[in-house]
matplotlib code that plots the C-alpha trace (Angstrom):
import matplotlib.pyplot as plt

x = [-4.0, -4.0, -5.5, -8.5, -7.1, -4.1, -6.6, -8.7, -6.0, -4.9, -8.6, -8.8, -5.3, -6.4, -10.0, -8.3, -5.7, -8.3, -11.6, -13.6, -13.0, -14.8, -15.4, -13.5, -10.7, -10.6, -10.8, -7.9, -5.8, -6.3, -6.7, -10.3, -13.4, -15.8, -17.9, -15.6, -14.7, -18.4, -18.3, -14.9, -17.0, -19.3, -16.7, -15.3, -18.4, -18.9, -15.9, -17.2, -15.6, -18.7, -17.6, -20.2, -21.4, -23.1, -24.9, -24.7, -21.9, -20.4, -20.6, -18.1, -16.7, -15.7, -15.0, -16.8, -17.0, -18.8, -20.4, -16.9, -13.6, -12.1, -8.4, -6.4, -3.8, -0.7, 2.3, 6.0, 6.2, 2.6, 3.8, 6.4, 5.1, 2.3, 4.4, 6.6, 3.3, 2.1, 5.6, 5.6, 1.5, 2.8, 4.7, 1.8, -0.1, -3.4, -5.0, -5.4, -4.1, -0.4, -1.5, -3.9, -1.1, 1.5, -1.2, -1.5, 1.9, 2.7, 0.1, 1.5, 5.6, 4.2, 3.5, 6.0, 8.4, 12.1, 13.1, 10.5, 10.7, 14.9, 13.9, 10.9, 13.4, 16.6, 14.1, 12.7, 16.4, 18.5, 15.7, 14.9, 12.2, 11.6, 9.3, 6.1, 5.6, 2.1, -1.2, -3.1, -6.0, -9.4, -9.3, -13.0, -12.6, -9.9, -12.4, -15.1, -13.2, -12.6, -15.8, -17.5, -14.6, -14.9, -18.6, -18.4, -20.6, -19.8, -18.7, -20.0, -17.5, -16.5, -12.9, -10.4, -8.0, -4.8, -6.3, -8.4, -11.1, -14.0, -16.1, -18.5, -17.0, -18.7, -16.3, -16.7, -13.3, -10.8, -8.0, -6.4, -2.6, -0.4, 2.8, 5.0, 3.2, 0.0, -3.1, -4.8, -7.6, -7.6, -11.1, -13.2, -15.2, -18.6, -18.6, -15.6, -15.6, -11.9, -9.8, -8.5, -6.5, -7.1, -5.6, -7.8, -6.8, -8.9, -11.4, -14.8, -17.3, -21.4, -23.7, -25.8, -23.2, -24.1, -25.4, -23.6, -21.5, -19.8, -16.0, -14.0, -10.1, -7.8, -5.2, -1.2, -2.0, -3.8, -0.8, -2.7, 1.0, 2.1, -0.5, -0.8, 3.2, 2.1, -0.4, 1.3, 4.2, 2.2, 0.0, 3.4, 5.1, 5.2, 6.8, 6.1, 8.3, 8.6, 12.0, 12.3, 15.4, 17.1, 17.1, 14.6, 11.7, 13.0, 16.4, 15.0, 13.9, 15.9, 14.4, 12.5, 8.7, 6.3, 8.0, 6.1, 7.8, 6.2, 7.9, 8.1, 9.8, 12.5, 14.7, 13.6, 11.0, 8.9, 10.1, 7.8, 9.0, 8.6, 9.9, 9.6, 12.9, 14.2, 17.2, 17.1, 15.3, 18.0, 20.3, 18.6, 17.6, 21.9, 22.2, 19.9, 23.5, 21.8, 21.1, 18.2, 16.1, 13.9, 10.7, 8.9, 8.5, 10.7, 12.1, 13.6, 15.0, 17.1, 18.4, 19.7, 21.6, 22.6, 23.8, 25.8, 27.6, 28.7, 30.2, 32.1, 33.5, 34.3, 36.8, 37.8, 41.0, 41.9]
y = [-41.5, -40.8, -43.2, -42.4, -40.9, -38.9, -37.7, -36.4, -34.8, -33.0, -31.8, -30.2, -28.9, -27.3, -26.0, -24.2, -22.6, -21.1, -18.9, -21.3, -24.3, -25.7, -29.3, -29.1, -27.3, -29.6, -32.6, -31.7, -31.2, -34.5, -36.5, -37.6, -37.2, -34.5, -37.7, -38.4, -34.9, -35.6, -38.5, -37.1, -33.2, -36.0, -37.5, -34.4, -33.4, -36.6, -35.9, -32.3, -30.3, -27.5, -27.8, -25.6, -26.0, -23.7, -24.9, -23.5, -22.2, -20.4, -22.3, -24.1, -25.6, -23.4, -24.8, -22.8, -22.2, -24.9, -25.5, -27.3, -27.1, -29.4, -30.3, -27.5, -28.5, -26.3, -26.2, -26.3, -22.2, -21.9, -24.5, -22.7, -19.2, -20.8, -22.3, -19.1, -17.0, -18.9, -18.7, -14.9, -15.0, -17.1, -14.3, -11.7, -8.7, -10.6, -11.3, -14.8, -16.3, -17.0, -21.0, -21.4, -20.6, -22.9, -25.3, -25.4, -24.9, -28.3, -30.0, -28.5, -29.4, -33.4, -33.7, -31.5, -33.1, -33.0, -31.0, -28.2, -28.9, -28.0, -25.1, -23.6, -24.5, -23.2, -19.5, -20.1, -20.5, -18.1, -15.3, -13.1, -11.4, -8.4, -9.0, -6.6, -3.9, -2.8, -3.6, -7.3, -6.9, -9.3, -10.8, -10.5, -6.5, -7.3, -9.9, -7.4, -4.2, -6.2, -7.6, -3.9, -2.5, -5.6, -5.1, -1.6, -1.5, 1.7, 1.4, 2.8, 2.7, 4.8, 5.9, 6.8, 9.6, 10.5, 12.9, 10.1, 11.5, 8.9, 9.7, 8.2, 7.9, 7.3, 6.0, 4.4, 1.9, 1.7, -0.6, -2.4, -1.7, -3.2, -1.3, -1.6, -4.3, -2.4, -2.4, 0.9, 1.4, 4.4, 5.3, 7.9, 9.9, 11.0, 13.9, 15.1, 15.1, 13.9, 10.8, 9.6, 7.6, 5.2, 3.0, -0.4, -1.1, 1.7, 1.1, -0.3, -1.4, -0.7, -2.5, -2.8, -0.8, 1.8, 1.9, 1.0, 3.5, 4.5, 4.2, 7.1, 7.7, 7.7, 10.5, 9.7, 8.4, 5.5, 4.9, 3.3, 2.4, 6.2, 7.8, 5.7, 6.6, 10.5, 10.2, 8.3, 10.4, 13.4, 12.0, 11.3, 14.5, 17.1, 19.6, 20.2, 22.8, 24.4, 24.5, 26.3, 24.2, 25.5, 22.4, 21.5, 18.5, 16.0, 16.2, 15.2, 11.5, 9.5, 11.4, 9.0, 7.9, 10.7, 13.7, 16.2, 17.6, 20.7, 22.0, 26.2, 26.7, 24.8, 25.5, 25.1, 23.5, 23.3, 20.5, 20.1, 17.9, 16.8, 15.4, 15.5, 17.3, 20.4, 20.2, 16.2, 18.0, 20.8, 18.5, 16.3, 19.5, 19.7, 16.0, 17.0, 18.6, 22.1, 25.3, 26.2, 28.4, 27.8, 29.8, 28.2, 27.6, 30.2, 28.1, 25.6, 28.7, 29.5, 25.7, 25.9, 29.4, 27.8, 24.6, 26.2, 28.5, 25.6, 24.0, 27.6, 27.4, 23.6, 24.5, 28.8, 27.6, 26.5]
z = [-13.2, -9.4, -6.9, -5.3, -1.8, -3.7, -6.5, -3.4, -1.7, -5.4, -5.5, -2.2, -2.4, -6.1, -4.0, -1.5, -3.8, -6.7, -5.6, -8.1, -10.9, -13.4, -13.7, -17.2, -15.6, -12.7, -15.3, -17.1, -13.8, -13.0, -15.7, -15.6, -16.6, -15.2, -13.9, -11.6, -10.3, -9.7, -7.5, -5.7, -4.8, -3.2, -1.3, 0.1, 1.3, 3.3, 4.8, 5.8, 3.4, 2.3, -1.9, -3.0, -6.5, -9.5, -12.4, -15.8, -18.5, -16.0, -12.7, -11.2, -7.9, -4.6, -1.3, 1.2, 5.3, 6.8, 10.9, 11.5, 10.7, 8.1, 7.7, 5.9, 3.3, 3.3, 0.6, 2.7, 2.1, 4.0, 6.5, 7.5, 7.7, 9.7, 12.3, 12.2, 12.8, 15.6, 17.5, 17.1, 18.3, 21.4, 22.4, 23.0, 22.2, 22.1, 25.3, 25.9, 22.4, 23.8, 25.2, 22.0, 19.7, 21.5, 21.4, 17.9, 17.2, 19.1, 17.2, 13.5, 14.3, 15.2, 11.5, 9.7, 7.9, 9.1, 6.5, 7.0, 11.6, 11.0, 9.0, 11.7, 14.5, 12.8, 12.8, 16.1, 17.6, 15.7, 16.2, 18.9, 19.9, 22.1, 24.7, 23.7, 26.3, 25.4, 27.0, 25.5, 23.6, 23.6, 20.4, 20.1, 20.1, 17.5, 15.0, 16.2, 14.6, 11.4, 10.7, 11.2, 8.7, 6.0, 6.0, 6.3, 9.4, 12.0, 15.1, 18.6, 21.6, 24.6, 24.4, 27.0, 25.8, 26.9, 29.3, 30.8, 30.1, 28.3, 25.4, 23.4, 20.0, 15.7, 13.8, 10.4, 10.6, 7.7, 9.3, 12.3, 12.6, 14.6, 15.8, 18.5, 21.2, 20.8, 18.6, 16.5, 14.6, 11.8, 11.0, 10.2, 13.7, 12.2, 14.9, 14.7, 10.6, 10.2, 10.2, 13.8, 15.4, 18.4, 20.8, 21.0, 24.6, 25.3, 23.4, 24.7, 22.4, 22.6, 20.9, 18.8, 16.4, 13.9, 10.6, 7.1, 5.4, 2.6, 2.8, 2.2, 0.9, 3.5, 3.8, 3.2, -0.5, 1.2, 3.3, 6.5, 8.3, 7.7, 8.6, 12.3, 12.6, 12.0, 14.5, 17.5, 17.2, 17.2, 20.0, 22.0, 21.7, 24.6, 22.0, 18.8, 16.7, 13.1, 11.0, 7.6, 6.1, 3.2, 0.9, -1.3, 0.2, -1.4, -0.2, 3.3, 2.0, 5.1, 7.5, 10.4, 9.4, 11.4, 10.8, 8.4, 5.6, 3.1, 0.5, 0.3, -2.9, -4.9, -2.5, 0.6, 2.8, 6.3, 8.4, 11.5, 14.2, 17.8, 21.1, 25.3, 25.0, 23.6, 24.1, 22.1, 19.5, 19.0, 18.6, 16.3, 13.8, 13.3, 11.8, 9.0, 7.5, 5.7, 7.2, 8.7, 10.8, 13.8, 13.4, 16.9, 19.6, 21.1, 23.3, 21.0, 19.3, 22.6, 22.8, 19.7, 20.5, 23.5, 21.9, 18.9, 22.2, 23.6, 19.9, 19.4, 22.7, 22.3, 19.3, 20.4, 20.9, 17.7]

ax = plt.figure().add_subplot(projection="3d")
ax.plot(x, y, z, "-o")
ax.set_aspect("equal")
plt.show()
């Protein structure tokens, strides 16, 4: 049978890990009787952990949020991720959260053991991390956004296009993504009737916020990290161009994340692509290895023509 203190620290670790015990269930983890999981729920909550109970057949034990914040009890995996996280968090992307995380990452590392410190360090050391290059974000425009899409609450905000133009944007919100040193939500714009996509550095929130709503299926199969790919790239492009390739869809599966790929028939397919220049973009089409045919613009057509010239010349003497 445990001790008192190590039976407590079992309990809490065994509270935070399930949504919800039953005393029995908790009495056979431990070894004791359900009188005493009793008198030890007590003890927790003296110590300000909220161990909410329900009565009945079917109740049980949860521990819940309380007004301050209790100790947390983490396995070595979680530990370590932890730490790991709050290294990565000191480097940026959210505006104002680099000092907090070092702060707390100092105060973690004091207690880890050796054996989990040499592991976080050996990570910390022997990884490298490119320095972001996109704009910070408030974090309470980030906890904001994710509180309106968990409770399903929509969202009013003025938004700054790439035009620089600002509008006064709907939008029931699906998911925060981010890619690349900067932040995007993917939701739905009531106006507009269609999924978008939008920067969250440009983003300025009113309030009070919308209504509830009713979420809808998101395009790409659900794929949330696709479809924000699709839609930067697109967003970025200065040219955008159409290519029948002779080789069935699925033949094209190593092709980068962003590009859009529609099958005709069996034996061939629509590949629509992008870039800021044609000439890049004629090149690229070539390293896709099966014949093809530009169908627009008309101007990538001509780089292409251009560029096989300058291959034919390259070997003429052969």
């Amino acid at each position: 049978m445990l001790e008192t203190s190590a039976r407590l620290l079992k309990l809490l670790s065994l509270l935070q890990a399930h949504r919800e015990w039953s005393g029995p269930a908790l009495s056979a983890k431990l070894g004791v009787s359900t009188r005493t999981i009793r008198n030890d729920i007590e003890r927790l909550r003296s110590l300000g952990y909220p161990v909410h109970a329900t009565p009945g057949v079917a109740g049980g034990y949860r521990l819940g949020a309380g007004a301050a914040l209790p100790p947390l009890l983490l396995d070595d995996e979680e530990a370590v991720a932890v730490a790991v996280g709050l290294g990565r968090a000191a480097g940026g992307g959210v505006e104002g959260i680099e000092e907090t995380s070092l702060r707390a990452l100092a105060k973690l590392e004091q207690v880890l053991p050796n054996r989990l410190r040499r592991r976080v360090n050996a990570l910390n050391t022997y990884t490298v991390q490119i320095a972001r290059s996109g704009p910070s974000v408030n974090p309470e425009v980030l906890t904001t956004i994710a509180n309106a899409a968990r409770d399903h609450e929509r969202l009013r905000f003025d938004y700054t296009g790439h035009d620089g133009e600002t509008a006064m944007r709907n939008v029931d919100p699906y998911r925060l993504v981010h890619r690349r040193g900067r932040w995007y939500l993917v939701g739905y714009d009531v106006e507009r009737r269609d999924w978008r996509t939008f920067r969250v550095d440009r983003v300025f929130l009113r309030t009070p916020g919308g209504p509830r709503f009713i979420p809808r299926e998101l395009p790409e199969n659900g794929d949330v990290a696709a479809y924000v790919e699709k839609g930067v790239n697109t967003a970025m492009w200065r040219y955008r161009g159409t290519v029948l390739v002779h080789a069935p869809a699925d033949q094209l599966t190593a092709l980068p994340l962003g590009l859009e790929v529609e099958p005709v028939d069996d034996s061939s397919c629509l590949l629509k692509l992008g870039g800021d220049d044609l000439n890049g973009m004629a090149v690229w089409i070539g390293f896709i290895g099966v014949d093809f045919e530009v169908l627009d613009p008309p101007e990538l057509a001509e780089h292409v023509l251009r560029l096989s010239e300058r291959y034919r010349r390259a070997v003429s003497g052969r």
